[in-house]
C-alpha positions in Angstrom: 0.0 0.0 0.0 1.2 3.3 -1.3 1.4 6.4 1.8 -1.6 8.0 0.6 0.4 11.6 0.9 2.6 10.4 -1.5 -0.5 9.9 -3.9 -1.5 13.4 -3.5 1.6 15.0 -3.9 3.7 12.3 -6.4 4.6 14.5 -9.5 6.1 13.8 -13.1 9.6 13.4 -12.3 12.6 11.7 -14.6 13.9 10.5 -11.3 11.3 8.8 -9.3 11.8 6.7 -6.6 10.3 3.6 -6.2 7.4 4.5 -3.7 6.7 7.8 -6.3 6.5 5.0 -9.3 3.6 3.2 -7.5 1.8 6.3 -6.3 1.5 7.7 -10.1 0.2 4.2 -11.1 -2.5 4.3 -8.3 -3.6 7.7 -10.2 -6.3 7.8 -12.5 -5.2 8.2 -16.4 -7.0 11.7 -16.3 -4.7 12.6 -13.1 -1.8 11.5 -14.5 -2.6 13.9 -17.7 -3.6 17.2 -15.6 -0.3 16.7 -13.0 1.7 16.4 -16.8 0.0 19.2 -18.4 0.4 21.4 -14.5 4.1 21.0 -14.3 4.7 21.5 -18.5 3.1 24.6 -18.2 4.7 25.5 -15.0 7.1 28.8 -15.6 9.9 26.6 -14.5 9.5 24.3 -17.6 9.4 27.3 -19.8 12.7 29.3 -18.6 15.5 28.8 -21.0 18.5 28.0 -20.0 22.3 28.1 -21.2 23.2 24.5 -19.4 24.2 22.0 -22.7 23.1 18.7 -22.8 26.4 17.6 -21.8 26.3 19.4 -18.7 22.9 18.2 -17.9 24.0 14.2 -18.6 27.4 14.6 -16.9 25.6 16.2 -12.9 22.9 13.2 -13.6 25.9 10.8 -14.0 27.6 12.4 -10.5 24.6 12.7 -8.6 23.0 9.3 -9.2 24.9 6.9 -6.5 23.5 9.5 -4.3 19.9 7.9 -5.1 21.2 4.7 -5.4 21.6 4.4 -9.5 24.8 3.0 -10.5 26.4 5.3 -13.7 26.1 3.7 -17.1 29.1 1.6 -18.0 30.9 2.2 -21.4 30.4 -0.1 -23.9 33.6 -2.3 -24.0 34.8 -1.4 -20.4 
C-alpha cells in the first residue's frame, strides 16, 4: 500500500523513486494527464537556459549513487 500523501503529492519526475513509481500508477489516467500538463506549463518548464546537454547528462551521472543508480558503463569497459 502506497502512503496516501505520496498519492497526493507524487509528480512527473525523470527521477522517481520507487514509492513515487507506484503512487503515479495508483492515479487515474486523467490525473496523470492534468499533473503532466500542471508542471509543463509551469514557468519553470518554460525558462530557457544556457546549461548543454552535456552538462545536464554529466551532474545526472555524478549525482546518481547518491539515489542509489549506479552510472552507465561504457560499452567495452
Amino acid at each position: 500500500m502506497v502512503d496516501t500523501r505520496t498519492v497526493n503529492t507524487v509528480m512527473p519526475s525523470a527521477t522517481p523513486t520507487e514509492e513515487e513509481i507506484a503512487a503515479w500508477q495508483e492515479l487515474p489516467r486523467d490525473e496523470q494527464l492534468r499533473r503532466m500538463r500542471q508542471m509543463l506549463t509551469s514557468p519553470e518548464a518554460s525558462t530557457p537556459c544556457n546549461t548543454t546537454m552535456a552538462e545536464i547528462w554529466a551532474e545526472i551521472d555524478s549525482d546518481a549513487p547518491a539515489h542509489g543508480y549506479l552510472p552507465p558503463v561504457a560499452a567495452g569497459a
